[in-house]
Backbone as JSON, one array per atom type, in Angstrom:
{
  "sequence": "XXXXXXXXXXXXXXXXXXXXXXXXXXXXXXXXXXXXXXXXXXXXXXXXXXXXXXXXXXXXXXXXXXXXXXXXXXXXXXXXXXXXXXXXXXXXXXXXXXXXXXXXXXXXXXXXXXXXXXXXXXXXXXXXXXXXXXXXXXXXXXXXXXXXXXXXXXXXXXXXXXXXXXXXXXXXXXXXXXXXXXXX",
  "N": [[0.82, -1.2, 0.0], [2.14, 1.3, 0.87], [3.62, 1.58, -1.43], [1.99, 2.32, -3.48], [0.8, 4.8, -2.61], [2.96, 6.27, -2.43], [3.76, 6.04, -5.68], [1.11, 7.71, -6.09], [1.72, 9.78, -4.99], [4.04, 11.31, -6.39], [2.75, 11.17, -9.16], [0.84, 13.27, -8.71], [2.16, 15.7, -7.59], [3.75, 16.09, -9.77], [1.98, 16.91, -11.75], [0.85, 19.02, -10.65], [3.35, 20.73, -10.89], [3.61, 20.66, -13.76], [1.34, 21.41, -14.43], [-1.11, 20.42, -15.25], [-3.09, 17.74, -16.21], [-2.32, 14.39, -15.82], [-2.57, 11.37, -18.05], [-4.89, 8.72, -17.58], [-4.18, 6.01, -17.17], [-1.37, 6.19, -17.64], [1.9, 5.3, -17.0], [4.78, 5.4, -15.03], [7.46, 5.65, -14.4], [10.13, 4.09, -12.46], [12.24, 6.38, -10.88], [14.99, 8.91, -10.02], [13.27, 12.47, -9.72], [13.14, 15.12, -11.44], [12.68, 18.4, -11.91], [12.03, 21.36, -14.34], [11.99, 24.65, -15.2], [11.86, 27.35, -17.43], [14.3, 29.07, -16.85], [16.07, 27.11, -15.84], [15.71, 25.04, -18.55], [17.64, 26.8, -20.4], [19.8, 27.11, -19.44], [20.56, 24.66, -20.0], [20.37, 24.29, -22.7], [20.83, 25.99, -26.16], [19.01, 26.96, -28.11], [16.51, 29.07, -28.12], [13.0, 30.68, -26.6], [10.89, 33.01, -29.21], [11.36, 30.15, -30.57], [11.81, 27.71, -29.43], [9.31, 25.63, -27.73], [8.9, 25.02, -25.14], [7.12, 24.64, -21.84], [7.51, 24.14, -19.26], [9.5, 20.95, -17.45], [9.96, 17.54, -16.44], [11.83, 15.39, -15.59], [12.51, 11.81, -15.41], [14.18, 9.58, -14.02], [16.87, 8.64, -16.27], [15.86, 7.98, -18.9], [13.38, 9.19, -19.48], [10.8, 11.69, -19.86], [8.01, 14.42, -19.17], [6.54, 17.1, -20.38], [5.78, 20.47, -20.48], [3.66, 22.54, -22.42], [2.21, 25.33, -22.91], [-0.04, 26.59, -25.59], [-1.19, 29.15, -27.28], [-3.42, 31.74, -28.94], [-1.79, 33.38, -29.83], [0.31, 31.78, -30.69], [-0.44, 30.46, -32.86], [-0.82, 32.57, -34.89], [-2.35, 33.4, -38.01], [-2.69, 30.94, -39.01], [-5.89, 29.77, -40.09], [-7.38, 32.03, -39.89], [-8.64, 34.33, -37.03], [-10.05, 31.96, -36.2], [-8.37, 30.06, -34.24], [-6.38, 27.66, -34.11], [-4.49, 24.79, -32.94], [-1.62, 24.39, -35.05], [-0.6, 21.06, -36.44], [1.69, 20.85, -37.41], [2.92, 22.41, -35.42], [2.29, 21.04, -33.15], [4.07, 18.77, -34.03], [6.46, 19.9, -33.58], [6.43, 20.08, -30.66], [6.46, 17.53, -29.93], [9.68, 17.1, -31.23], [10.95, 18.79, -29.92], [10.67, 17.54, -27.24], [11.85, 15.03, -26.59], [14.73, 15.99, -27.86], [15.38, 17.71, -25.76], [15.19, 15.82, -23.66], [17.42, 14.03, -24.6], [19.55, 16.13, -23.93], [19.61, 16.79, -21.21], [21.56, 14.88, -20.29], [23.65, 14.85, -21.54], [27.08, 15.94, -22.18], [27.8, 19.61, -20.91], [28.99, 20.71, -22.88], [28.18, 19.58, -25.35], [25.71, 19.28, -27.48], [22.54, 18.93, -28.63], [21.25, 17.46, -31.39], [18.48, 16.95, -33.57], [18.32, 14.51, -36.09], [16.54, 13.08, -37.56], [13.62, 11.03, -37.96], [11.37, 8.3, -37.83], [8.92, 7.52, -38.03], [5.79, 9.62, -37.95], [2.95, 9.46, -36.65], [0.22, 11.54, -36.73], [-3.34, 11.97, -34.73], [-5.84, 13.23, -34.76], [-8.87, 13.8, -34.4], [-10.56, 16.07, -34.61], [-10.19, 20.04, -34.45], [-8.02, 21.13, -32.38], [-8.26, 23.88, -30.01], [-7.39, 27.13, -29.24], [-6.79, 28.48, -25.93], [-4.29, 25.79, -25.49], [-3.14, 23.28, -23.38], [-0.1, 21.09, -24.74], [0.88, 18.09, -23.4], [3.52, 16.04, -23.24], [4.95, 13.14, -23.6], [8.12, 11.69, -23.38], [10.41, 8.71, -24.11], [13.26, 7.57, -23.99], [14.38, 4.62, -26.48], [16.06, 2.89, -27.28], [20.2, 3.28, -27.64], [22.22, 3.6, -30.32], [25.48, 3.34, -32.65], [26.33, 5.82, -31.86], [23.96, 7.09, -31.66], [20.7, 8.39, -30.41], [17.63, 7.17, -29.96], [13.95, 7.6, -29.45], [11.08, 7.58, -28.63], [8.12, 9.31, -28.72], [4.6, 10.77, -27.64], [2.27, 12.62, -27.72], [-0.19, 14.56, -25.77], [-3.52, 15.63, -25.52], [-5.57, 17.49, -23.33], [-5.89, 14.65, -21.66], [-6.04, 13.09, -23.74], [-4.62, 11.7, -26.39], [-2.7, 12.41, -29.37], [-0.78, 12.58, -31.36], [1.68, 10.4, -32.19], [5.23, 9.89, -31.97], [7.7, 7.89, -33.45], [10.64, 6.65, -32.98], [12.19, 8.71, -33.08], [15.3, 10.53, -33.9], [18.49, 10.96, -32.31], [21.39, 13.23, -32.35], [24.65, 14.41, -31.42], [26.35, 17.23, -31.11], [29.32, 19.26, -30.85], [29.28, 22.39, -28.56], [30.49, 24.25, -29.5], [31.24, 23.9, -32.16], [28.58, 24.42, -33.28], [28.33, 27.22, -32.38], [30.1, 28.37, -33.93], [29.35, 28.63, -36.34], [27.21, 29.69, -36.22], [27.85, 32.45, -35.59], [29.23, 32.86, -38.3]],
  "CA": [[0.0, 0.0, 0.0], [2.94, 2.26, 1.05], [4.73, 1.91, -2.59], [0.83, 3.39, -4.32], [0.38, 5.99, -2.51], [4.14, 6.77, -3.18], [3.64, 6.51, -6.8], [0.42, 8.69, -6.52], [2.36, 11.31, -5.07], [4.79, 11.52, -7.88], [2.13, 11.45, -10.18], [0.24, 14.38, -8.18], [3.34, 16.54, -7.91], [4.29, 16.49, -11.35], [0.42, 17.26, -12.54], [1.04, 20.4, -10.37], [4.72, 21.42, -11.46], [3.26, 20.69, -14.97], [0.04, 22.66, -14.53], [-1.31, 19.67, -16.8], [-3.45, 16.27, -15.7], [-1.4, 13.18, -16.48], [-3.54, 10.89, -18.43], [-5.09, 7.66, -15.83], [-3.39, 5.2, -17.9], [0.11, 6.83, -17.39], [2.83, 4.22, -16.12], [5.45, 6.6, -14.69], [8.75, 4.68, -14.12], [11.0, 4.33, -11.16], [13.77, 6.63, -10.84], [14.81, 10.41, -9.71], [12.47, 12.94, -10.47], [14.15, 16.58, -11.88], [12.02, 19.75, -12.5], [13.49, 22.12, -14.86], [11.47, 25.94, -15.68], [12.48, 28.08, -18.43], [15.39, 29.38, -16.71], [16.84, 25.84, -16.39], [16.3, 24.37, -20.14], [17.97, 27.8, -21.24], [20.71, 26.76, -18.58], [21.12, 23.94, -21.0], [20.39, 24.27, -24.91], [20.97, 27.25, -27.18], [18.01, 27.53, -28.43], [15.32, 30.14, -26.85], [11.7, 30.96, -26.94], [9.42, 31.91, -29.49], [11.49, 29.12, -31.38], [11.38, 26.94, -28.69], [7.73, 26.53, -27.09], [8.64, 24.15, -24.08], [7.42, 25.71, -20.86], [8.38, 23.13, -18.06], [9.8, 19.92, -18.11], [10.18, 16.81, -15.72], [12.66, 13.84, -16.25], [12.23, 10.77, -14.38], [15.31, 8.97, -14.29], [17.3, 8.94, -17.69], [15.33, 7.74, -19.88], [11.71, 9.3, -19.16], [10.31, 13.04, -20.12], [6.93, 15.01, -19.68], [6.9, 18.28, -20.95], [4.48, 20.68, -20.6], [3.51, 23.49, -23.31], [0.71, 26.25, -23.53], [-0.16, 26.92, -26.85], [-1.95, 30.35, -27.18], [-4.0, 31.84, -30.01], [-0.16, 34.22, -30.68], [1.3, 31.09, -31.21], [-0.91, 29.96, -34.31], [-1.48, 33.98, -35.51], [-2.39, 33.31, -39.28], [-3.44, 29.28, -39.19], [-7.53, 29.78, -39.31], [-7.38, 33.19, -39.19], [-9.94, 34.56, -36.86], [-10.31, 30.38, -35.6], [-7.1, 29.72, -33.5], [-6.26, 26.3, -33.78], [-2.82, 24.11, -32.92], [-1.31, 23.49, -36.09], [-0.35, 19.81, -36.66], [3.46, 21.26, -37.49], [3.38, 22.78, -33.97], [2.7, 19.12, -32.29], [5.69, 17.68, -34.17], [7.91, 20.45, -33.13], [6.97, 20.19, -29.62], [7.25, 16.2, -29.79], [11.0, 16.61, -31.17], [11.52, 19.36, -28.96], [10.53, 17.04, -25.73], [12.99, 14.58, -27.46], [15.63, 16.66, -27.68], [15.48, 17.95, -24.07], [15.28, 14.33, -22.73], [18.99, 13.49, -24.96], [20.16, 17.13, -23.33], [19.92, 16.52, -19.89], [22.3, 13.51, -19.83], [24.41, 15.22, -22.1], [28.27, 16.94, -21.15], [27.56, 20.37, -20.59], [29.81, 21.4, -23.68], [27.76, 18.99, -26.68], [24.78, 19.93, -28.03], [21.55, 17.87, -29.18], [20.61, 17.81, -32.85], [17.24, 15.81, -34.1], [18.4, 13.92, -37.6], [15.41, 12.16, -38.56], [12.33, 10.29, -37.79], [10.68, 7.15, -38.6], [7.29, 7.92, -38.28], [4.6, 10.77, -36.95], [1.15, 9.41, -36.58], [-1.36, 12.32, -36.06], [-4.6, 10.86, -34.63], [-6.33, 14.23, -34.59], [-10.52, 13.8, -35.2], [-10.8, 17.3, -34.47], [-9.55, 20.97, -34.58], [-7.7, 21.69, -30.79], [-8.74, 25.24, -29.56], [-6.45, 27.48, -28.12], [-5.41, 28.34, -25.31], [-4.37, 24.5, -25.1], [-1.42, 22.62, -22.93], [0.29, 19.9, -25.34], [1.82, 17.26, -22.66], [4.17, 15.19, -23.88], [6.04, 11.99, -23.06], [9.16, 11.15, -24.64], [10.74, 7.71, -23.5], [14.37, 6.8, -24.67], [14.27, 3.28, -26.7], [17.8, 2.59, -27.09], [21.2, 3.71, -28.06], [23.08, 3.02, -31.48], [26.03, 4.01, -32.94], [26.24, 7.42, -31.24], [22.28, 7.57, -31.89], [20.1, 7.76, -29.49], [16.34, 6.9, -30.63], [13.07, 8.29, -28.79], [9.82, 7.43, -28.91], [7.51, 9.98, -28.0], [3.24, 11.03, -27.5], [1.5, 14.16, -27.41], [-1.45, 14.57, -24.79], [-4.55, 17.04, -25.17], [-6.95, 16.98, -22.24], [-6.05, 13.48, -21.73], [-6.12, 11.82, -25.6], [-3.7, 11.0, -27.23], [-3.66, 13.46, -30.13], [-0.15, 12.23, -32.09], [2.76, 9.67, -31.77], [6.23, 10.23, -33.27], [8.68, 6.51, -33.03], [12.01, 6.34, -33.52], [13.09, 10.21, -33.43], [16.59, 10.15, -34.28], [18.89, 12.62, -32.06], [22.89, 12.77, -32.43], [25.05, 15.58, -30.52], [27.74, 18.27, -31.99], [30.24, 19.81, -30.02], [28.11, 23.65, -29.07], [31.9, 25.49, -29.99], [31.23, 23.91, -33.34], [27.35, 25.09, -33.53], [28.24, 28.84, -32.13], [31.2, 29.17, -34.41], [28.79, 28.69, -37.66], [25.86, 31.06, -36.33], [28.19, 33.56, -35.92], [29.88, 33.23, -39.02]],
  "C": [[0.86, 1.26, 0.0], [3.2, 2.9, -0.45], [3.86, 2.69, -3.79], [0.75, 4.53, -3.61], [1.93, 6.97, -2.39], [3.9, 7.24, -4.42], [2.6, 7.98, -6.74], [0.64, 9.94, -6.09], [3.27, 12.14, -5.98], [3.95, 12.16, -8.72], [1.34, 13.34, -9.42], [1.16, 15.41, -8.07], [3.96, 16.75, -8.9], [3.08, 16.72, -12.17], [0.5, 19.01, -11.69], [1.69, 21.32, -10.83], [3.75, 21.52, -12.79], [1.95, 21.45, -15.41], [-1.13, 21.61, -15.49], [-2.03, 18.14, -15.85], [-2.96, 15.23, -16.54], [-2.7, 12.29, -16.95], [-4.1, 9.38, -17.5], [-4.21, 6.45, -15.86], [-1.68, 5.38, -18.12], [0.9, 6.04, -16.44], [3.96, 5.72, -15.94], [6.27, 5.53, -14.14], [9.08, 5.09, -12.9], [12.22, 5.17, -11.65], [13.89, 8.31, -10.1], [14.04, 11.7, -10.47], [13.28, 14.87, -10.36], [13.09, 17.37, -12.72], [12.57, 20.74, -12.73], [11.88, 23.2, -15.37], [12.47, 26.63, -16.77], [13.32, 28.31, -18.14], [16.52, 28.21, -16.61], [16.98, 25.58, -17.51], [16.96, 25.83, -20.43], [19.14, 27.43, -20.42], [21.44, 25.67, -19.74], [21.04, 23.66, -22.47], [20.84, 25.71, -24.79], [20.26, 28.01, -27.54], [17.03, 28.23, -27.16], [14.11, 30.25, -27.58], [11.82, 32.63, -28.29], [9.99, 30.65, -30.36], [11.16, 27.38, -30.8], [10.26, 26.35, -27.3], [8.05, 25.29, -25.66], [8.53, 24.8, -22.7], [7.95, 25.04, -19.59], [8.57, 21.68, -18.24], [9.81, 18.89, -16.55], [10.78, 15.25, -16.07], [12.62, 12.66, -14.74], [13.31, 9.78, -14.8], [16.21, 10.06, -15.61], [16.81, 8.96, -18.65], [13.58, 8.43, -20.09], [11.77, 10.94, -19.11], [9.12, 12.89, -20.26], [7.39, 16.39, -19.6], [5.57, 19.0, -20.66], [4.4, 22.14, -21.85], [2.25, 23.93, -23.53], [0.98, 26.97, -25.09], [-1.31, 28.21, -26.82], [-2.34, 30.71, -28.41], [-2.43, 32.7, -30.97], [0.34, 33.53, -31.03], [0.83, 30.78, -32.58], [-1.4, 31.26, -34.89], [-1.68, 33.38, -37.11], [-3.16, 31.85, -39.51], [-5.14, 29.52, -38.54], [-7.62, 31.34, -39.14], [-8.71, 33.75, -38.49], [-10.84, 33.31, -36.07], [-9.17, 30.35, -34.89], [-7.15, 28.1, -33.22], [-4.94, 25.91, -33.12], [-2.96, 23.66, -34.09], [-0.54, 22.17, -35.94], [1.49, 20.31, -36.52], [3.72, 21.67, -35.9], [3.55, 21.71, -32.97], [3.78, 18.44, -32.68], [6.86, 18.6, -33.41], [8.13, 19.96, -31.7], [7.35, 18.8, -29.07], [9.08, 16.2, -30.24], [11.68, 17.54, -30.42], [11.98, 18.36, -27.64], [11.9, 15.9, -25.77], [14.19, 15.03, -27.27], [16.12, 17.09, -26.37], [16.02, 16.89, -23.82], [16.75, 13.95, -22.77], [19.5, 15.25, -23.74], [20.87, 16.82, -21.99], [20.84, 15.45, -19.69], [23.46, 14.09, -20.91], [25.58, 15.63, -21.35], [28.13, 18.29, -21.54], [28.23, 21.2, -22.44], [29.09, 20.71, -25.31], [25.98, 20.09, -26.53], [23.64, 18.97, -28.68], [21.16, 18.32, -30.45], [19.6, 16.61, -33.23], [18.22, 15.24, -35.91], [17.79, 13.26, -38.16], [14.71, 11.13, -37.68], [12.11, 8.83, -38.25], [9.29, 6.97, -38.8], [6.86, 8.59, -37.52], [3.62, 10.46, -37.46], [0.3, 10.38, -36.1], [-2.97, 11.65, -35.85], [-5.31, 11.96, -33.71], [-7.67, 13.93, -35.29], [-11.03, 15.1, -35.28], [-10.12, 18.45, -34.19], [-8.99, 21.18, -32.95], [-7.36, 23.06, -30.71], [-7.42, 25.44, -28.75], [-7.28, 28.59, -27.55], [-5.55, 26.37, -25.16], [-2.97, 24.35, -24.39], [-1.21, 21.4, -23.75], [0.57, 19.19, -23.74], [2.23, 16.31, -23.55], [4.77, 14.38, -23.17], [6.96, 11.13, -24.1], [9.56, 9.8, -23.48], [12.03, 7.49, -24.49], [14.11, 5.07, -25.01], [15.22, 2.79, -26.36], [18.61, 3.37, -28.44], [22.02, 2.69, -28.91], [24.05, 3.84, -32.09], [26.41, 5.5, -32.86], [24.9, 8.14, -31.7], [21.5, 7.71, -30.84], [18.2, 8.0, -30.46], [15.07, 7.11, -29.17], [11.93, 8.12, -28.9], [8.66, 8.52, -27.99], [5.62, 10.31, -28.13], [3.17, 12.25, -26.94], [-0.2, 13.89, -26.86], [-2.08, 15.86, -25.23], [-5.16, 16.54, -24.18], [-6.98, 15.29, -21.72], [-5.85, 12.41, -22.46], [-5.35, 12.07, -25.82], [-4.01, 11.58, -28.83], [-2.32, 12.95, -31.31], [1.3, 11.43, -31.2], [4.2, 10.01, -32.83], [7.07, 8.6, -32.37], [9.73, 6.79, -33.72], [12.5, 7.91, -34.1], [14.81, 9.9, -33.11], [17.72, 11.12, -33.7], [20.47, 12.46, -32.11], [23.11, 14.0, -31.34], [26.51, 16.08, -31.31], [28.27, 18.81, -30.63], [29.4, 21.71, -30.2], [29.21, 24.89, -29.42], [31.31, 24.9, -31.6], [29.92, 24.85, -34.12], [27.77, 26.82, -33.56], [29.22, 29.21, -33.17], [30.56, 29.31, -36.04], [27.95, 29.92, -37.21], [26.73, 32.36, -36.04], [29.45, 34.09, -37.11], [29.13, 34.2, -39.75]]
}
């Protein structure tokens, strides 16, 4: 009895941090749990907001990310004009965003995460999602190949299950090599 109402504190403390209800069906692994706010992930990537829409994050162990992201009618200005939807492109970003994070954090402070390709994004959208909305996401590391690491990740609305991306593909550059191109 002890080791459930353990878990359901986890789960209840990271539905808070995340501002976001975990879906009921949500296995949530064993391991250390690490809450990171905007001023953290900017602690560790390059990239910054509006390119990057992730607003808080929580890693559970190594291998385990939810993410959370408000999507606002500013973010889709032009898609629907006058309708404010989430565009479909905005759910993949923030699935290879969550992705990306997840390889970060386990990263050495001095590399850098780069996405290089996919194997599939299933959208399993029946209907338009209104903003203001929160994506949640859960990325899960599969396994590591040849200096690959591979990602399987799901995007949450309200609960459903709104798109899947398998087998995101992420490598890592040295971030002296990255900074020394953007400011060529």
């Amino acid at each position: 009895m002890k080791e459930v109402r353990i878990m359901h504190g986890r789960k209840i403390a990271i539905e808070r941090f995340l501002e976001v209800a975990l879906p009921e069906d949500m296995v949530l692994p064993d391991g250390e749990l690490r809450f990171f706010v905007e001023q953290d992930i900017n602690d560790l990537i390059l990239e910054r907001k509006p390119f990057f829409w992730i607003d808080k994050a929580v890693s559970i162990g190594t291998d385990f990310m939810l993410t959370s992201t408000l999507v606002t009618a500013a973010h889709c200005e032009g898609h629907y004009p006058g309708y404010p939807v989430v565009p479909l492109i905005e759910i993949g970003r923030v699935a290879a965003q969550t992705g990306f994070f997840l390889v970060t954090i386990n990263m050495p402070a001095d590399q850098e995460t780069i996405a290089v390709g996919s194997d599939k994004f299933y959208p399993k959208i029946n209907e338009f999602i209104d903003t203001p909305a929160i994506l949640l996401a859960k990325a899960q590391k599969t396994h590591y190949t040849a200096g690959f690491y591979f990602v399987d990740i799901v995007i949450y609305v309200d609960q459903k299950t709104v798109a899947l991306a398998k087998n995101v593909v992420y490598g890592t550059k040295p971030k002296s090599e990255i900074l020394a191109k953007v400011k060529a």
